[in-house]
C-alpha positions, 0 to 999 in steps of 0.5 A: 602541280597543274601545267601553266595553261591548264591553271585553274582549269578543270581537265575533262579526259572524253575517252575516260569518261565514255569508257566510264560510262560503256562500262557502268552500262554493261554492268547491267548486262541488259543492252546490245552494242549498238544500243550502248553505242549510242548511250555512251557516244562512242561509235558503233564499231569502237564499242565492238573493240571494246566488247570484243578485247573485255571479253577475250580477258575474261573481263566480260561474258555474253549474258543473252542473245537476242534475235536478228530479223531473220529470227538467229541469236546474233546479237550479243549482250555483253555483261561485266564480271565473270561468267559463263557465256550463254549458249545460242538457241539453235534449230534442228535440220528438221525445223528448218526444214518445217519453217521452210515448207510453211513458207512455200505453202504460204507464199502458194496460198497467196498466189492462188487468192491473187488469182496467179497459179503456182508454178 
């Protein structure tokens, strides 16, 4: 029986619906967190909680990551059900070191067309 003042009234729990919804989201598996923050209401950093606490009960895994602007996998992509976590895409010593090298001959390059000399 429905409390006096709540008689005839409907009862809308917010929390229960937005977790409703952040979960039927991540059983896609195909958005980030800020993306499902922003679907579902919650705040950025209450979706990184529940992520994190799906996760660390086997509840979730992390399906893909994808590139940040520095181009390093470290945006999660959280996904329900169990499963393997994918593995990050990382670059040797010596590909560092070759991107690094193509940047300074490029910032040099530019220099020398702005008439500067490359110090």
């Amino acid at each position: 029986m429905a409390p006096p003042l709540n008689k005839g009234r409907r009862i809308v729990k917010v929390n229960a619906m937005s977790q409703a919804k952040l979960i039927a989201l991540m059983l896609e598996g195909v958005y980030t967190c800020e993306q499902l923050a922003e679907e579902t209401g919650l705040h950025y950093v209450t979706v990184l909680q529940y992520t994190r606490e799906l996760h660390r009960a086997k509840a979730a895994h992390i399906s893909s990551w994808e590139k940040d602007c520095r181009g390093r996998d470290a945006i999660k992509v959280y996904q329900i059900g169990k499963g393997r976590d994918a593995k990050r895409e990382k670059m040797t010593a010596a590909q560092r070191q070759a991107r690094y090298q193509a940047k300074k001959r490029a910032h040099a390059m530019c220099q020398l067309f702005a008439g500067k000399q490359a110090s």
